[in-house]
N, C-alpha and C positions, 0 to 999 in steps of 0.2 A: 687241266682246263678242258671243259666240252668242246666237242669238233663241233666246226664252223658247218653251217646249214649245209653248202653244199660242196662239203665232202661227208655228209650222212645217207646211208643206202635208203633212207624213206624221210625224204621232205617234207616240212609242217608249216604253211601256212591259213592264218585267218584273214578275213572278209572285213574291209572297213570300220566301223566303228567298236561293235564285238570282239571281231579277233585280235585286235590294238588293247583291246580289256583282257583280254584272257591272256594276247603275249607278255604284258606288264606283269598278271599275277603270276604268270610260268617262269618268269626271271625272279621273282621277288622269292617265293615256295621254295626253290629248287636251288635257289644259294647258299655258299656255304655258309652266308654271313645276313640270312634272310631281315635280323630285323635294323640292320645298318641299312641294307640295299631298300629296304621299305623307307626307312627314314631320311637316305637321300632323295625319293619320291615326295614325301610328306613336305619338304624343307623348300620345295618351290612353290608352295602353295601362298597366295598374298591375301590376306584380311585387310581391304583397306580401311574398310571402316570399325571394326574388332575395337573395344578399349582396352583389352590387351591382346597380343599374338598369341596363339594357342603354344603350348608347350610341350616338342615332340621327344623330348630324351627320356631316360629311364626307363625304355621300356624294357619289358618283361617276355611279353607274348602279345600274339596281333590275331585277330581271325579275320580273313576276307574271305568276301562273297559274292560272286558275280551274278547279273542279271535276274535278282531276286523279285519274285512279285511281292506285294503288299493289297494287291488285291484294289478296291476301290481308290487307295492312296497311290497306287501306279506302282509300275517294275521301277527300279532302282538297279541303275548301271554298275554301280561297284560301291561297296558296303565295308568301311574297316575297322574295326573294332580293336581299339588300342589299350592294352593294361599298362601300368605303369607301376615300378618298384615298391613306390610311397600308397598304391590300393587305389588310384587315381582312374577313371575309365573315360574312356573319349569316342565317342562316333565319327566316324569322317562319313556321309552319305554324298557321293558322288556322282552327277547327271554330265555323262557328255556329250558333245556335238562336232560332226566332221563336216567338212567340204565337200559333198561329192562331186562330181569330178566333170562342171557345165560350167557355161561361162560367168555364169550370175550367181557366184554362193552368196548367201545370209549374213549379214555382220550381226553384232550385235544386236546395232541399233532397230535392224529389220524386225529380229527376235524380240523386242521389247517393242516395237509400233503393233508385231499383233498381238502379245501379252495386254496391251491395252486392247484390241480387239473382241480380246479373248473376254475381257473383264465386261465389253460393252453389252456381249452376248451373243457376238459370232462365237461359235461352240466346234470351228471346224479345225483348229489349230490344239489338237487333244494333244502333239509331240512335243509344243513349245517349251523349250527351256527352262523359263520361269515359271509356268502351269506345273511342271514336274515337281521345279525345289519346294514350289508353295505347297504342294500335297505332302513332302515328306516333312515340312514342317509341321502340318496339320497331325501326321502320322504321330511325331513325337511328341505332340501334347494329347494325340487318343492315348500313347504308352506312359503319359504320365498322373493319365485320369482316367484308367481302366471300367472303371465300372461309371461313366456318363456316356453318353451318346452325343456326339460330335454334330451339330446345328449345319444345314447348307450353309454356300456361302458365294459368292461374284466367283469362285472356281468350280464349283461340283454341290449338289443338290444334297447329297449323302456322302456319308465319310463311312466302311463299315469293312472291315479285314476278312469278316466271311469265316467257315468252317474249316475250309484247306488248311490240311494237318501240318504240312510242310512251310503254308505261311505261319499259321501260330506258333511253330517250333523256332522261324525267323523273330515274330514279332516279341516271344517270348526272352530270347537272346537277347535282341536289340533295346527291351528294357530295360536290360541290367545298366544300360549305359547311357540313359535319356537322360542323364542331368547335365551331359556337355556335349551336346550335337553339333557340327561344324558340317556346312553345307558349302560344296564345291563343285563351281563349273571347268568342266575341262573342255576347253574350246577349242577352233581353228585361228581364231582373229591371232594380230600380231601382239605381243607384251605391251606396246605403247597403248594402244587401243583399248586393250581391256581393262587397263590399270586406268585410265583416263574414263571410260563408260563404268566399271563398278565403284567408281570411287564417286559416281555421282549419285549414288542410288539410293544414299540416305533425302535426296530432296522426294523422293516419291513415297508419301505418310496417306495411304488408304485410310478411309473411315474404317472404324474397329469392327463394325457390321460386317462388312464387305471380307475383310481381311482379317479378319481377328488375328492370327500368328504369321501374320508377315513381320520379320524381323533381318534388317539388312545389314545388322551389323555382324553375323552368322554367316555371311555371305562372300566365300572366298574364290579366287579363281587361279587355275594355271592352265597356259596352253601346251598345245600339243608343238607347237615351235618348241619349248621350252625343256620340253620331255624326249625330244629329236637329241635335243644340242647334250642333254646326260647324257643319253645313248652313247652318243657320238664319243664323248669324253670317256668312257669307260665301258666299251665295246663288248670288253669280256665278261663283265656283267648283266649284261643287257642285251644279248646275242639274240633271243627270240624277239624280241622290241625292234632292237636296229631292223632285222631282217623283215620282220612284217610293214615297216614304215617304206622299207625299199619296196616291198610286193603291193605295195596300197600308196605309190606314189601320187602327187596327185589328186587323190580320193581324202588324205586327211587335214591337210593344210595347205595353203599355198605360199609355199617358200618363197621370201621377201624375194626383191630383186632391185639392187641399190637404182634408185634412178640417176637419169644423169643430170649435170649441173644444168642451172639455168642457164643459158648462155649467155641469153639477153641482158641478165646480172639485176632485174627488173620485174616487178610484177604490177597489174593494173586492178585497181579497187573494184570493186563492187563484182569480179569476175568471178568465175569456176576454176581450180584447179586440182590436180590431182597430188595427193600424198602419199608415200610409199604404195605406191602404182596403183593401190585401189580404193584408198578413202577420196572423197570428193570434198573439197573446201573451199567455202568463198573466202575472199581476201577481204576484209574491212579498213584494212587503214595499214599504213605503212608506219613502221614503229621508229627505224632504222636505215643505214645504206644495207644492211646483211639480213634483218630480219620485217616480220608479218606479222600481223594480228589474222588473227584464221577463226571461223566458225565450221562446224560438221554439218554438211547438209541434210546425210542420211540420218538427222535426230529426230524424229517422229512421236516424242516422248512428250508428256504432260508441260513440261517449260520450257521456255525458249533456252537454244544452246549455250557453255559454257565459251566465251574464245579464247585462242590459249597463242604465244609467241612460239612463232617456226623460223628456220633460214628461210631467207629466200630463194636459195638452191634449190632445195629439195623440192620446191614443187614443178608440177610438170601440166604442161596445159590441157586443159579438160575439150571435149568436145566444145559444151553449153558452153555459153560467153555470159549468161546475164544470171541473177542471181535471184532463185523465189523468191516471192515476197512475205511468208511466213515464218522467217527466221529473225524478224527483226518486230517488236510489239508496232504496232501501229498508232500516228498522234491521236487523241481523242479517244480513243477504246479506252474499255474499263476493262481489266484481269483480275484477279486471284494472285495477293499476295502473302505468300505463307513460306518462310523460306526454313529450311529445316532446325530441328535443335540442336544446340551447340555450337554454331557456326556465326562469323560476324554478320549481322544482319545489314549494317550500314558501309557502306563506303565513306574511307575518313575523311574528316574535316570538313561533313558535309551536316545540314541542321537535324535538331533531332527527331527521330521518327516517332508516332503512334503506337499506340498499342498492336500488337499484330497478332492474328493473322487479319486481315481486311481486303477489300474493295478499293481498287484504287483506278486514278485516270489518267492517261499520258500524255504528259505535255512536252516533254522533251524526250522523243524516243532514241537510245544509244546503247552498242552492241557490248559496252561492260556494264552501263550502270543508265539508270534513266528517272528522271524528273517527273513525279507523279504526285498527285493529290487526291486523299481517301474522298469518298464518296459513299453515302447509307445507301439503304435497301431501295430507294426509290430514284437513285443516281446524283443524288444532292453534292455539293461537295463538301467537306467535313474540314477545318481547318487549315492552315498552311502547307504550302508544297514540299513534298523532300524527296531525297534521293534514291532507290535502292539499287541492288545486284539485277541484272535484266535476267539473270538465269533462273531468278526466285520469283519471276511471275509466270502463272499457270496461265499457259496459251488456250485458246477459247476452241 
């Protein structure tokens, strides 16, 4: 077994989000049992929307690559390149994002209100998360149609890999295995949070112009919570990992902190409160004596929020007492409704709906489902009223 960091005469640590990349591939390279220990890695990874889970056993041999450019498609945080027994090749292209270390880190949601910004044509958010995975999706359809030239697009003007010998020796590589690309956020946010925001990502279908290979079912995520708790589990595996997490306290996440019970046993509608000490939720409607109907405030995103059933313990009172007024469609406004494919578009036992995608107006506006009547190009209204999801209309 390697000696512990510090009982070694020359100490090795890295710097926030880099050196958390380089200690994972130092543990992963240098074990006995590299492609198990890689595979425990690969195995927290979550596809929620995938129609099928990527398939990590049998493998063979792996190449990773830290911090590689691609040139106009952007550096690329960590790169792995999976053979498998059967002749099978897989990409894992992986963009992460840490905490640093103020009082106001990023959630998701933030990262996706300027991913929309980004799209509007503020151009000042070049590090954003989503801007990154969109280029390397772009990346993998330049490596699958080598000889076209890749059109602008709502992310970047030109798409173009450039002469640098060291990328085309990369970009060369990474073709061999462009027909099963898997793109992976490694984030700070908690397990609950990102599995609840990536899972909603198929409702956001760009015009094909704009996005041509945006594909969200390619789109997996795990955090750096999640990559702590292996450590932790298997120490002697993971001895440059654990020890960098401890030297970059802090800096990579911020480790949950149970809150404490509601006392009151009680919460009041239409208020702010806090969940796992740093999501913000207003309270909609009382379901139960034990639990809440809850919306996300910090959703910033093209439709209005999902609400989702919490204890009433767990939350903990917000400063704000009153709740925006854009979380909830407004009566009379007309939106955009287009709710994604595959999914039930109606709430049951409710009349049948229109052709869709369409134009619609609110007459009865509610925080799961709302009462609307389509309406043509000139605001007309278009036959009888019906139901849908409030989270499948595109806020104005």
């Amino acid at each position: 077994m390697p000696e512990r960091d510090e009982a070694r005469p020359v100490k090795l640590f890295g710097y926030s989000e880099r050196g958390m990349f380089n200690a994972l591939c130092d543990d992963i390279t240098y074990s006995d049992e590299p492609l198990s220990v890689l595979g425990s890695l690969l195995s927290l990874i979550q596809f929620p929307n995938a129609e099928a889970a990527p398939d990590w056993s049998s493998l063979v041999s792996a190449t990773v690559i830290v911090e590689q450019s691609f040139s106009d498609f952007g550096d690329l945080d960590l790169l792995i390149l999976l053979d498998h027994a059967e002749g099978k090749k897989q990409a894992v292209l992986v963009e992460g994002k840490v905490h640093t270390d103020t009082s106001s880190p990023k959630s998701l949601s933030t990262r996706w209100r300027e991913f929309q910004e980004y799209l509007a044509g503020n151009k000042e958010k070049k590090e954003n998360l989503f801007v990154q995975l969109y280029r390397k999706m772009r990346l993998m359809r330049q490596l699958s149609e080598p000889a076209n030239t890749l059109s602008g697009d709502a992310v970047a003007n030109q798409y173009r890999l450039g002469a640098n010998q060291v990328v085309k020796r990369a970009a060369d590589l990474l073709a061999k295995y462009r027909a099963n690309p898997w793109y992976v956020a490694l984030v700070p946010d908690s397990q609950g949070e990102s599995a609840r925001f990536f899972g909603t990502l198929p409702d956001f279908s760009p015009d094909s112009g704009r996005l041509p290979d945006w594909n969200s079912r390619r789109i997996g995520f795990v955090t750096w919570e999640q990559v702590q708790a292996m450590s932790r589990q298997a120490p002697s595996l993971w001895r440059r990992t654990e020890s960098s997490f401890e030297w970059n306290k802090g800096q990579i996440y911020r480790e949950a902190i149970a809150p404490p019970p509601n006392q009151a046993g009680s919460v009041v509608a239409k208020r702010l409160y806090r969940l796992y000490d740093d999501l913000v939720m207003a309270v909609v409607s009382r379901t139960s004596n034990t639990n809440c109907t809850v919306v996300p405030v910090d959703c910033d995103g093209a439709y209005f929020p999902t609400p989702i059933t919490v204890a009433k313990g767990l939350l903990q009172d917000a400063e704000q007492v009153s709740v925006v007024g854009d979380l909830q469609p407004r009566l009379r406004e007309v939106y955009f409704w287009q709710p994604p494919q595959g999914v039930i578009t109606q709430p049951p036992n409710k009349p049948p709906v229109p052709t869709l995608p369409c134009q619609v107006r609110v007459l009865d506006p509610g925080w799961k489902e709302s009462r609307v009547q389509r309406v043509d190009e000139v605001g007309q209204t278009v036959g009888d009223d019906f139901y849908v999801f409030t989270h499948h209309l595109r806020r104005r």
